[in-house]
C-alpha positions as CSV (number, residue, x, y, z in Angstrom):
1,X,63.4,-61.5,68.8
2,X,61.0,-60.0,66.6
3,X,62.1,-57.7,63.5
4,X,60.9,-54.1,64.0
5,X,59.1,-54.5,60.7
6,X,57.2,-57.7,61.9
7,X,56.4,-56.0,65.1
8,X,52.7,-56.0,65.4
9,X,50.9,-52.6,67.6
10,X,50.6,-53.7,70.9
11,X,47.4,-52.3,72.4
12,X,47.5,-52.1,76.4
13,X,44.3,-54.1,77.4
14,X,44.8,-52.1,80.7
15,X,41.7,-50.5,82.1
16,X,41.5,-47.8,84.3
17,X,39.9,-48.9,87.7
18,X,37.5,-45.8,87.6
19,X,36.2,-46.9,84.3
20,X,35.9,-50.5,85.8
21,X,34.1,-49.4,89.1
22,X,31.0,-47.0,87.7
23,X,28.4,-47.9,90.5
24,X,25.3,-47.8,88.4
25,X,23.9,-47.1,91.4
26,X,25.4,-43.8,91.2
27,X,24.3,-43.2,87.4
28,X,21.6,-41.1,88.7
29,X,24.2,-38.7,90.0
30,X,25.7,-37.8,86.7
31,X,23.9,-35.6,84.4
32,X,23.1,-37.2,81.5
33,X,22.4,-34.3,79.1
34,X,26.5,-33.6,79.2
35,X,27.4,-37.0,78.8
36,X,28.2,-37.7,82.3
37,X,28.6,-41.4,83.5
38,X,29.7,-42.3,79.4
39,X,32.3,-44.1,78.2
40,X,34.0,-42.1,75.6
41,X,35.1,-43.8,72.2
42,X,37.4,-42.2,69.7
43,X,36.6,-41.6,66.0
44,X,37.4,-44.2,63.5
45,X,40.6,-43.5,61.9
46,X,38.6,-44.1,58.0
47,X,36.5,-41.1,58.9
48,X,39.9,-38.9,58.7
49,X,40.9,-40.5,55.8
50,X,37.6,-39.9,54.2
51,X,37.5,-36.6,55.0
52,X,41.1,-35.8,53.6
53,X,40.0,-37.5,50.3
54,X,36.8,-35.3,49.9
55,X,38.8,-31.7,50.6
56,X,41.8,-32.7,48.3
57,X,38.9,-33.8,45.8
58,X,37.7,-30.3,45.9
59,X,41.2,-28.6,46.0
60,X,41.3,-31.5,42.6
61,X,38.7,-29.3,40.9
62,X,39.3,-25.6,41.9
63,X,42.7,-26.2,40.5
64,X,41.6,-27.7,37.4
65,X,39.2,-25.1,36.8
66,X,41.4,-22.8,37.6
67,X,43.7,-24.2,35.1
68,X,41.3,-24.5,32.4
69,X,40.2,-20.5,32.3
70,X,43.8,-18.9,33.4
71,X,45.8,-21.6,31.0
72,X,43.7,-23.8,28.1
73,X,41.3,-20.6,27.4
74,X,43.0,-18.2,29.3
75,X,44.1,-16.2,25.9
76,X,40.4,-16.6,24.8
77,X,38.4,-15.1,27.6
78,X,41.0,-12.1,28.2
79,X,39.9,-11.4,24.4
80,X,36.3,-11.5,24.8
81,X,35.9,-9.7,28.0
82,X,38.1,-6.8,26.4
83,X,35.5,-7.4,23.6
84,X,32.6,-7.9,25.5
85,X,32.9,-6.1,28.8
86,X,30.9,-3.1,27.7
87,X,28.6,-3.4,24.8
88,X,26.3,-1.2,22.7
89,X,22.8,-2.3,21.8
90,X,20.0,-0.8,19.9
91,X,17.0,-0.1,21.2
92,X,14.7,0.7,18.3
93,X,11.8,3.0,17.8
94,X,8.8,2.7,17.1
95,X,8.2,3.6,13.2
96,X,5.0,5.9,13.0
97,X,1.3,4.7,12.6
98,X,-0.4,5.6,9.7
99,X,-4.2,6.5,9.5
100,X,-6.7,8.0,7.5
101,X,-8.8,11.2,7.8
102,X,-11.0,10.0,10.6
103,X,-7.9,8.5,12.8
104,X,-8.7,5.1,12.3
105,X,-5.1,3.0,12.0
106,X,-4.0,2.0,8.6
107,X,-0.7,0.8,9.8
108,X,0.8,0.1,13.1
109,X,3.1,-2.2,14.9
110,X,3.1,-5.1,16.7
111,X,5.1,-7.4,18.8
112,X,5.8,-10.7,16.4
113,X,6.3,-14.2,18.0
114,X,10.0,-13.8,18.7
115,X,9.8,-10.2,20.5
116,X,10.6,-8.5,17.4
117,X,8.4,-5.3,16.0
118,X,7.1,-5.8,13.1
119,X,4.5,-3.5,10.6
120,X,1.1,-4.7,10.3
121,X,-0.8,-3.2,7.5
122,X,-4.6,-3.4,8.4
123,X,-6.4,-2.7,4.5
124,X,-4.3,-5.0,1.8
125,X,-6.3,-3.0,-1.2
126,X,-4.4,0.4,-0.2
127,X,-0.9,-1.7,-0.6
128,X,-0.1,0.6,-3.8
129,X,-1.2,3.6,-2.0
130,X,0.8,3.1,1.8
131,X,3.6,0.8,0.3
132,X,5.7,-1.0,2.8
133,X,8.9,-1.3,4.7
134,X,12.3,-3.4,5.1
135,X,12.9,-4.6,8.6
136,X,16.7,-3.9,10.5
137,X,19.0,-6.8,9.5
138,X,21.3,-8.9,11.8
139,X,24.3,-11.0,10.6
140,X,25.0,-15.0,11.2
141,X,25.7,-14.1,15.1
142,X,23.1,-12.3,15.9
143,X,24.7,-8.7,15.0
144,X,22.7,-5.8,13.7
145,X,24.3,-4.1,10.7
146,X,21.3,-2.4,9.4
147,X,19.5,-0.9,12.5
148,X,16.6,0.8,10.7
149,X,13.4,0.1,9.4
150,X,13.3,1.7,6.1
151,X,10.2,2.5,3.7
152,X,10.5,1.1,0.5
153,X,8.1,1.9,-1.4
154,X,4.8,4.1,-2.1
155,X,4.0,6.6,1.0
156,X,6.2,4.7,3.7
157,X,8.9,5.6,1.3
158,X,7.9,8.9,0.4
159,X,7.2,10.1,4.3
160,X,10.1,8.1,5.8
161,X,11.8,10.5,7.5
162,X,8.2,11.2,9.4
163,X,7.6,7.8,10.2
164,X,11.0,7.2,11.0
165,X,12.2,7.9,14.7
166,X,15.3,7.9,16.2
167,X,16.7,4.9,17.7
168,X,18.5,4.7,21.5
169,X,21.1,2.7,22.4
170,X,21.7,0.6,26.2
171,X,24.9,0.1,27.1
172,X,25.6,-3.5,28.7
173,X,28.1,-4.9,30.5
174,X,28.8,-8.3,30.0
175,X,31.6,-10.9,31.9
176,X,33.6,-12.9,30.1
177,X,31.1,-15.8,30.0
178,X,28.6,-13.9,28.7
179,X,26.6,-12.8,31.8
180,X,25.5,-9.2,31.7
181,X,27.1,-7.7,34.9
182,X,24.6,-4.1,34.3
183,X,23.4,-2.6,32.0
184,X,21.5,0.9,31.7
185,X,20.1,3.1,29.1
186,X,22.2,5.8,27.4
187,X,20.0,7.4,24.6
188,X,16.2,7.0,24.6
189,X,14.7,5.9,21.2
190,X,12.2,8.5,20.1
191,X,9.0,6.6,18.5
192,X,8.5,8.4,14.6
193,X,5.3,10.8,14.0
194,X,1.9,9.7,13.2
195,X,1.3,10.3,9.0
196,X,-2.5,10.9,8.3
197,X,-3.8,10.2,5.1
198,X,-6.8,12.1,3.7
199,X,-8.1,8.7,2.6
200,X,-11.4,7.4,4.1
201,X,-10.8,3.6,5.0
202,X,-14.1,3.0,4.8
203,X,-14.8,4.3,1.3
204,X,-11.7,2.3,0.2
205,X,-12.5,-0.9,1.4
206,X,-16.4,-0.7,-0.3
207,X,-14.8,0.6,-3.4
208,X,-12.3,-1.9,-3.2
209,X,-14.8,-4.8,-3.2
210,X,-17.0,-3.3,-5.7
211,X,-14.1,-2.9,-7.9
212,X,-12.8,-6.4,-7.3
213,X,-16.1,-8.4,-7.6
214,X,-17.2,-6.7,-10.5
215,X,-13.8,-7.5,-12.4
216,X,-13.3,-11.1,-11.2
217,X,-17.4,-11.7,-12.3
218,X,-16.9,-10.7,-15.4
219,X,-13.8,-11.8,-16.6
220,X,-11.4,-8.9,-16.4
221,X,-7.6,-8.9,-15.2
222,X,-7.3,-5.6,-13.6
223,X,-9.0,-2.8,-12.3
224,X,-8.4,0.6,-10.9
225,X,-10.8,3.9,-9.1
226,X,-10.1,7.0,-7.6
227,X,-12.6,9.1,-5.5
228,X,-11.6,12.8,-5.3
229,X,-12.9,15.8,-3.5
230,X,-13.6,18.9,-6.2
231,X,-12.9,21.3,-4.0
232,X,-9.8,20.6,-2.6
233,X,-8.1,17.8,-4.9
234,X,-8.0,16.0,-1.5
235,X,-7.9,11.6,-2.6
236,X,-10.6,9.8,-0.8
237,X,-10.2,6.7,-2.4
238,X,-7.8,5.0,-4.3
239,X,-8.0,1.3,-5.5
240,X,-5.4,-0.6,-7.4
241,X,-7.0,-4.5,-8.8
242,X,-5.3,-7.0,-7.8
243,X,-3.4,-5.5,-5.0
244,X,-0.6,-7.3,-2.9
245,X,-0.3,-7.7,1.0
246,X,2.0,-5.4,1.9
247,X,2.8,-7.4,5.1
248,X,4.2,-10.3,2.7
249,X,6.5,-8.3,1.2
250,X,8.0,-6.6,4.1
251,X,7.9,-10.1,6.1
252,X,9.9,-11.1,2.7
253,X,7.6,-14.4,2.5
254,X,6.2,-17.0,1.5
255,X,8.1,-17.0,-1.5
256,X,5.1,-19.1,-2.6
257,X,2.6,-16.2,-2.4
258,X,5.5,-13.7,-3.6
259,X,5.8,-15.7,-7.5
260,X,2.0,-15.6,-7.2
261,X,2.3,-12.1,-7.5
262,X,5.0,-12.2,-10.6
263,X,2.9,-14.4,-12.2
264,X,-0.6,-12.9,-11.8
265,X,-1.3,-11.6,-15.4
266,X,-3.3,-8.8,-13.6
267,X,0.2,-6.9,-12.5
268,X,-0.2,-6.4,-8.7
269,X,2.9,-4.7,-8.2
270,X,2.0,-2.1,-10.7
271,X,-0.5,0.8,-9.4
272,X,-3.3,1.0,-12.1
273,X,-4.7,4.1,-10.8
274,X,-1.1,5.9,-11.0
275,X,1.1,3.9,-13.6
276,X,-1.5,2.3,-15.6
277,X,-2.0,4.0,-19.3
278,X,-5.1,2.8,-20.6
279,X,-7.5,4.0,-24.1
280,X,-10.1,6.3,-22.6
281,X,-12.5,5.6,-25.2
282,X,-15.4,7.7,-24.7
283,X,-14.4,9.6,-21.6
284,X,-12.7,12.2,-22.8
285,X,-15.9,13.6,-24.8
286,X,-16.7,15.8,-22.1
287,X,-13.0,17.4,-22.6
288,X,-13.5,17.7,-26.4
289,X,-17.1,19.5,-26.3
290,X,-15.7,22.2,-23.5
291,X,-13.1,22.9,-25.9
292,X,-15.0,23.4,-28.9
293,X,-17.8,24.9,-27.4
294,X,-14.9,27.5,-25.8
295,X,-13.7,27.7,-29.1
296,X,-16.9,28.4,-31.0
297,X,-16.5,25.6,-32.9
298,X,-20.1,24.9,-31.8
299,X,-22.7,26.5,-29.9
300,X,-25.1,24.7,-27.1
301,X,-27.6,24.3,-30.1
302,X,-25.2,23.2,-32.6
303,X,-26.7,19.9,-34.1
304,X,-25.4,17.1,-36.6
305,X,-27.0,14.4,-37.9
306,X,-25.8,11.0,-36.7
307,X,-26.7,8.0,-39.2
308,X,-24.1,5.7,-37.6
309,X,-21.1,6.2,-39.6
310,X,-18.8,8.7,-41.0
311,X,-18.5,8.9,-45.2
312,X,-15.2,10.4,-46.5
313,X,-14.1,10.6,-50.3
314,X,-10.7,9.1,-50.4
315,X,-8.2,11.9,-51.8
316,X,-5.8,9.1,-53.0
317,X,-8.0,7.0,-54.4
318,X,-11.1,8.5,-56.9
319,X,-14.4,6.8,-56.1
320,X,-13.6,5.2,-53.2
321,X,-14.5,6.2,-49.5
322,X,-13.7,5.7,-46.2
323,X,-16.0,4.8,-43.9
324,X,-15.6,6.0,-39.8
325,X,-18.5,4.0,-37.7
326,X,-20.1,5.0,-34.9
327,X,-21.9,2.7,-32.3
328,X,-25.2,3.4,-33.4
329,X,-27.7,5.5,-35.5
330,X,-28.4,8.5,-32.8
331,X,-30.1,10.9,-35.3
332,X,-30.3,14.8,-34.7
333,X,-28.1,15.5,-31.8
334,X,-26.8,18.3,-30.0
335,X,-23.9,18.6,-27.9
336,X,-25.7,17.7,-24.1
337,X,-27.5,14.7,-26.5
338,X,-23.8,13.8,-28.0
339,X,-22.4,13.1,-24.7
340,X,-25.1,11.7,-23.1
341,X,-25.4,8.7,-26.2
342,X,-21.9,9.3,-26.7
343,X,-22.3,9.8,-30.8
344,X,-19.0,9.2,-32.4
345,X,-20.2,11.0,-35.3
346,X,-20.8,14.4,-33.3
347,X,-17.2,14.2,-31.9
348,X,-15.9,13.4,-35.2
349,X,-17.0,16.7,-36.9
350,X,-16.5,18.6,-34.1
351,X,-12.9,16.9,-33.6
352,X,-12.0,17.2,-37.2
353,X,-14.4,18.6,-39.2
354,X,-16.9,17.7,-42.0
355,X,-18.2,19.7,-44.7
356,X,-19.7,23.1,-43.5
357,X,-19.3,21.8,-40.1
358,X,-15.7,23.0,-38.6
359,X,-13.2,21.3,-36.5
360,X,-11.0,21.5,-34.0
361,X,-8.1,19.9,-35.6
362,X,-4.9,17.7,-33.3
363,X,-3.5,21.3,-32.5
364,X,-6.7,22.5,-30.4
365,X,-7.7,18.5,-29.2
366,X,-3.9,18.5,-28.3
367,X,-3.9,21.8,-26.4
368,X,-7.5,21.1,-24.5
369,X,-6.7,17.8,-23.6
370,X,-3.5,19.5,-22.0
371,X,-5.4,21.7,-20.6
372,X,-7.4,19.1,-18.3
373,X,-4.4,17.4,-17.5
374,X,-4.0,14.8,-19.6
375,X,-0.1,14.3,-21.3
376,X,1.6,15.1,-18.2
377,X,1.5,13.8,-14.3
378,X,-0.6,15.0,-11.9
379,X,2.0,15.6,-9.3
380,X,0.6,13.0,-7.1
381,X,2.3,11.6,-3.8
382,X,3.2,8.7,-5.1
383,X,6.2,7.2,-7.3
384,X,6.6,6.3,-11.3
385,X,3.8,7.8,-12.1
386,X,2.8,7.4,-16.0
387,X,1.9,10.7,-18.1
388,X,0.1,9.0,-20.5
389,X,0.1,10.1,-24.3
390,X,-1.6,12.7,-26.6
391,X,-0.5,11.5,-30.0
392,X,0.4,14.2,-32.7
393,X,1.9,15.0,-36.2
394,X,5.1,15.4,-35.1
395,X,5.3,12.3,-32.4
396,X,3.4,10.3,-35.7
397,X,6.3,11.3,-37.8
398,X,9.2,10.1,-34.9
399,X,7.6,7.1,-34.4
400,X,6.0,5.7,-37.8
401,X,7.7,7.9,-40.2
402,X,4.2,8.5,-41.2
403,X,1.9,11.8,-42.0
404,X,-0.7,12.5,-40.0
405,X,-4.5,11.7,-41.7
406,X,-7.6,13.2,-40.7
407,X,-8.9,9.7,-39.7
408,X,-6.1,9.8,-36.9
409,X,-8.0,13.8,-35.9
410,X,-11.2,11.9,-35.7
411,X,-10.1,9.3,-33.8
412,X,-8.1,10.8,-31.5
413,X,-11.3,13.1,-30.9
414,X,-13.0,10.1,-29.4
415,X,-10.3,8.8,-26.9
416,X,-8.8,6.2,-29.5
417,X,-5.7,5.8,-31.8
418,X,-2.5,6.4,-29.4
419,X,-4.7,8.3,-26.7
420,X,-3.2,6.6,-23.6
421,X,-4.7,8.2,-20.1
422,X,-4.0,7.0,-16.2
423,X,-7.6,6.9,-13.9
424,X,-5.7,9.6,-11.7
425,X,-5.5,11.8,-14.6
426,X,-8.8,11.3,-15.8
427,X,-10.7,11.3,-12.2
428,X,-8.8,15.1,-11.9
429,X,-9.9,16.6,-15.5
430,X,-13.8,15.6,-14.9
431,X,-13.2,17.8,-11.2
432,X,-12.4,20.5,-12.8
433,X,-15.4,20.0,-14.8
434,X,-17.4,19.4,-11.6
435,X,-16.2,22.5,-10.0
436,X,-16.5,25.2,-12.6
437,X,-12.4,24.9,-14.3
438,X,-9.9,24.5,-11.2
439,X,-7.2,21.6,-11.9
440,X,-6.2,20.9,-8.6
441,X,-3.0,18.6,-8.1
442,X,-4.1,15.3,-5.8
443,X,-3.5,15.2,-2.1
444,X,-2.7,12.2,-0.1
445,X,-1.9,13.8,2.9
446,X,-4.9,15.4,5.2
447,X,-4.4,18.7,5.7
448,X,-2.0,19.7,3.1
449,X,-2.5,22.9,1.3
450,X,-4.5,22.9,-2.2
451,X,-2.5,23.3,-5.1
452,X,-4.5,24.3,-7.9
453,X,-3.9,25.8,-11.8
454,X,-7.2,27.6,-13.6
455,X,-8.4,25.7,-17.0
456,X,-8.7,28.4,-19.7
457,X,-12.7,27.5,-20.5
458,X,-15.5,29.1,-20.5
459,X,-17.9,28.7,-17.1
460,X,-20.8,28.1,-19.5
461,X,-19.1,25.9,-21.6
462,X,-18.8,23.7,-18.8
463,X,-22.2,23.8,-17.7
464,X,-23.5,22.6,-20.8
465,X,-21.6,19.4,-20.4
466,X,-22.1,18.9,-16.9
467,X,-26.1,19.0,-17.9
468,X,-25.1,16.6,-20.9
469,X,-23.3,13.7,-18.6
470,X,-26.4,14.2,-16.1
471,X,-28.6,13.5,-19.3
472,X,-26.0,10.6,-19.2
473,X,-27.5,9.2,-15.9
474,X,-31.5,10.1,-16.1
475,X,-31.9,8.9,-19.6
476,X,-29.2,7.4,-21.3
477,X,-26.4,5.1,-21.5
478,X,-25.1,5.3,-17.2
479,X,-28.5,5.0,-16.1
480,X,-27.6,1.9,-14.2
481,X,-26.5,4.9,-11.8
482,X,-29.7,6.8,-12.1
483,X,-30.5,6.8,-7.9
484,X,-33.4,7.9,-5.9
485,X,-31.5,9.0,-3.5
486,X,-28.3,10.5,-4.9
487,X,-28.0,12.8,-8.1
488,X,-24.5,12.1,-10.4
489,X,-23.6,13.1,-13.7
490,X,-21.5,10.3,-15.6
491,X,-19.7,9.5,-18.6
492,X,-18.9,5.8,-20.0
493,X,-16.7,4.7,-22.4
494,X,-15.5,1.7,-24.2
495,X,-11.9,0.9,-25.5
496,X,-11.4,-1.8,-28.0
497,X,-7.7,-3.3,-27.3
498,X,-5.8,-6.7,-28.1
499,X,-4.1,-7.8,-31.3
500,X,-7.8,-8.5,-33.0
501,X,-9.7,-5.8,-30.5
502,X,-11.4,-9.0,-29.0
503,X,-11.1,-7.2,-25.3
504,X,-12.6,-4.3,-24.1
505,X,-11.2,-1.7,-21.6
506,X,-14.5,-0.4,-19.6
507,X,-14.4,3.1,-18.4
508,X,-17.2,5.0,-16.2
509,X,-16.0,9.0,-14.9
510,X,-18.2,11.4,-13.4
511,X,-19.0,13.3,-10.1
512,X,-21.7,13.6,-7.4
513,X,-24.1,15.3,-6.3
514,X,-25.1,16.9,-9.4
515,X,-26.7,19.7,-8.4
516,X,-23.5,21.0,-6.0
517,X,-20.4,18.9,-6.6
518,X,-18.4,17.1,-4.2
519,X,-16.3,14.7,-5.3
520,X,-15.5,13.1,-8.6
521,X,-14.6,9.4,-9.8
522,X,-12.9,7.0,-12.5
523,X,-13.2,3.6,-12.9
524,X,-11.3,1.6,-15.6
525,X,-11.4,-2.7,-15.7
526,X,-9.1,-3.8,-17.9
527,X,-9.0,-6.4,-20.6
528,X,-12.2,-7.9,-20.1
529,X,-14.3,-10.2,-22.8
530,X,-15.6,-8.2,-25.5
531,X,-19.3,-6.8,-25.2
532,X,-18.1,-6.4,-21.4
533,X,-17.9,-2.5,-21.6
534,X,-20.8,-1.2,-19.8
535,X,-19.2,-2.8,-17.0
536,X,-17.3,0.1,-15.0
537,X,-21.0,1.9,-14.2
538,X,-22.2,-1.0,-12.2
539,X,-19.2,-0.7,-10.1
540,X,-20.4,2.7,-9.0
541,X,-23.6,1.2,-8.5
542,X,-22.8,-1.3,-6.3
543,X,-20.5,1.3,-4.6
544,X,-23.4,3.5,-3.9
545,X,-25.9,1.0,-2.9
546,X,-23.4,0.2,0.0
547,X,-22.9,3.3,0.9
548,X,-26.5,3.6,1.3
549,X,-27.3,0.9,2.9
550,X,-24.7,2.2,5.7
551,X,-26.3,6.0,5.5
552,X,-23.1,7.4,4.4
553,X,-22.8,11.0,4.4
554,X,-21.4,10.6,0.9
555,X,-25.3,9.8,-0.5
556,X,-26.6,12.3,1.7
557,X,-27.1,9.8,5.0
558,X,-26.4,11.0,8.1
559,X,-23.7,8.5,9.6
560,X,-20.2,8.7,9.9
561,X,-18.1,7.1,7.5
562,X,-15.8,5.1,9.4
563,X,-13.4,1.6,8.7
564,X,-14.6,-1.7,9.8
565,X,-12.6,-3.1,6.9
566,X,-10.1,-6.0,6.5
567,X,-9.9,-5.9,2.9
């Protein structure tokens, strides 16, 4: 007798006699389509066990995900959906554009490569002038702690509280693997204002490239211009050489380009038309003659005789002279003569006197110079500006411990010794020259109000030297600005500087058109070879040719000045 455990299933072989006797002749009977007339065979048993395996393999994984979020990281995503469940983001606003007086963009923004906003400055040369901006900053994970784009520097930093707007903020709900759930705006952001400059792009960007070619041709480092309306103060132009790309610096990068700029002997951070102190030289003759000729020092007919030099008998010294030189022999000349051929010898003895011939002296230069401006800031709209110097007895005495000569009268009467001037100053005393004595403080913004102060000269006075620097242009030493088709009065000047004087700082200032002024201008290049110093008037003249050639309304044309300018 078998053991129950060696027992093999018996399997009864028995068939039932209807499923032995299916007549196929009776197949046609059944119907088919419900399985009629078929044997019937039961599922495998491997397709149960199959089936078993594949659910308990999915119960395998639900529980050990299950176990992985609710027990491994259970403590860590409890944590960061209490963290992260409803989140605050920033949604920032659009910092305002900046234009000029016709509207067209100066500075905008624009969508950078990663979605981010970023400024676009469209005219590198008014860098100084607009300045630029520092973007919101995020930490290692991608958190903003600084959430606003700030002006740094120059007009973005002076108007920043225009430009700036107001940023929103979208609340975000977030699960606790990171998938945002909803999310919905709660504050708008509010885009900042529009700033309009009473700059015209496209007189920038010619003056620009006059003032930049005409520099890098002839050898000098820097370079600066202004362009100002008489009758208003209002800047229409303002050029700094070399500039920087403000877009570099607010990018922060390439550091490659950014040392360029620290190494460039020419100073591109530093605004020469604003900050820069330079020797006027021969530009501040105009000044000199209004005040003596206010004064009564001299008359309109006034004449001295100019033999090239200046001889003085040497108080300490018995015998011996010293000897002041002027540029040239000029002869007889009066005071329009004087300024046109610039005689040093005029402005000596009308600065500090010689023999019958009375002078000023430093307390009068010192007070008329002040009285154009010069010594102080002009108030302009943008930072650190320099006031420039007026030297005197008593700053001689602080400084050098010294006693003030009448060689340091006469040379201060002809822009030289410690006479230090910025182009802003200078560009602002020869408009109130222009326009009859008003010293109007410079504008950068369109519309805003004049603010003006009255020079105490006389009207006349004035209009002798306006006819002397237009004698300048027909027939004397700016006639390189002498143009068919636009009338200006000018003045040039030359400042010897460097260790040995073997550079020369080349000055041209003066205004346009002659007959009823508009606007006046400075130009100073800086440090350039010596016998470079008639340089500045050809940067007018190139400026004018172009402005010409596009029938600018600012030589009398009859086009609009508008931008087209990269530069």
């Amino acid at each position: 007798m078998a053991r129950w455990w060696n027992r093999r299933k018996y399997h009864d072989p028995e068939i039932a006699p209807d499923e032995i006797f299916l007549d196929a002749s009776n197949a046609p009977d059944f119907n088919q389509g419900r399985l009629e007339g078929r044997l019937e065979k039961p599922l495998p048993r491997s397709s149960f066990v199959l089936l078993a395996a594949g659910l308990g393999g999915l119960f395998l994984i639900l529980f050990i995900r299950s176990w992985n979020i609710q027990i491994t990281h259970g403590a860590d995503y409890v944590a960061q959906s209490a963290h992260n469940s409803l989140d605050i983001v920033p949604l920032f606003a659009a910092r305002g554009i900046i234009t000029d007086i016709h509207g067209v963009v100066l500075a905008e923004n624009k969508e950078s490569s990663d979605g981010t906003i970023e400024r676009d400055y469209l005219i590198p040369s008014l860098s100084q002038v607009i300045g630029y901006v520092s973007y919101p900053k995020k930490d290692a994970s991608g958190v903003y702690y600084e959430t606003e784009e700030k002006g740094v520097s120059a007009l973005e930093a002076k108007y920043n509280s225009i430009l700036t707007g107001q940023n929103g903020q979208r609340l975000t709900e977030t699960d606790a693997v990171g998938r945002v759930r909803s999310e919905g705006i709660v504050v708008p952001a509010k885009d900042g204002g529009t700033l309009q400059l009473s700059i015209d792009a496209n007189l920038q960007k010619l003056f620009a490239t006059a003032i930049s070619s005409t520099a890098t041709d002839h050898g000098f480092i820097a370079g600066a211009g202004v362009i100002m309306d008489v009758r208003t103060g209002a800047v229409r132009a303002l050029v700094s050489y070399p500039s920087y790309d403000a877009n570099v610096m607010s990018s922060g990068g390439p550091a490659s380009t950014i040392n360029a700029y620290n190494s460039n002997p020419g100073h591109p951070f530093l605004d020469h038309a604003v900050q820069g102190v330079y020797a006027p030289g021969s530009i501040v003759k105009p000044i000199v003659a209004s005040g003596a000729l206010t004064d009564g020092i001299i008359t309109p007919t006034t004449t001295v005789d100019d033999p090239g030099f200046l001889s003085l008998p040497d108080p300490y010294h018995p015998g011996k002279t010293f000897i002041y030189k002027g540029w040239k022999a000029l002869g007889t000349v009066d005071v329009r003569k004087a300024i046109a051929w610039s005689s040093d010898v005029f402005f000596y003895e009308v600065g500090g006197g010689f023999k019958s011939q009375k002078g000023l002296g430093i307390d009068r230069l010192d007070y008329w110079y002040r009285q154009f401006g010069l010594g102080s800031t002009t108030a302009i709209d943008l930072p650190e500006e320099s006031a420039g110097m007026i030297p005197t007895p008593t700053w001689k005495q602080a400084v050098f411990k010294e006693p003030w000569y009448l060689g340091d009268t006469y040379f201060t009467a002809i822009g030289q010794y410690s006479v230090q001037v910025t182009p802003i100053q200078m560009v602002r005393a020869i408009a109130a020259v222009a326009n009859g004595g008003t010293l109007f403080t410079p504008t950068l913004i369109a519309g805003q109000a004049p603010s003006s102060v009255a020079v105490a000269v006389d009207p006349a006075a004035l209009q002798v030297v306006r006819e002397g620097m237009r004698q300048g242009v027909t027939s004397a030493l700016a006639q390189a600005i002498n143009m068919p088709y636009l009338s200006v009065a000018a003045k040039t000047g030359t400042a010897q500087t460097g260790t040995k004087n073997q550079y020369d700082n080349s000055w041209v200032v003066g205004f346009f058109p002659y007959d009823h002024p508009q606007y006046a201008f400075s130009v100073v290049l800086e440090r350039g070879p010596q016998g470079q110093g008639e340089q500045a008037v050809n940067v007018m003249q190139q400026l004018f040719d172009s402005l010409y050639a596009e029938s600018s309304p600012y030589v009398g044309g009859t086009g609009v000045a508008t931008s087209s300018a990269t530069l």
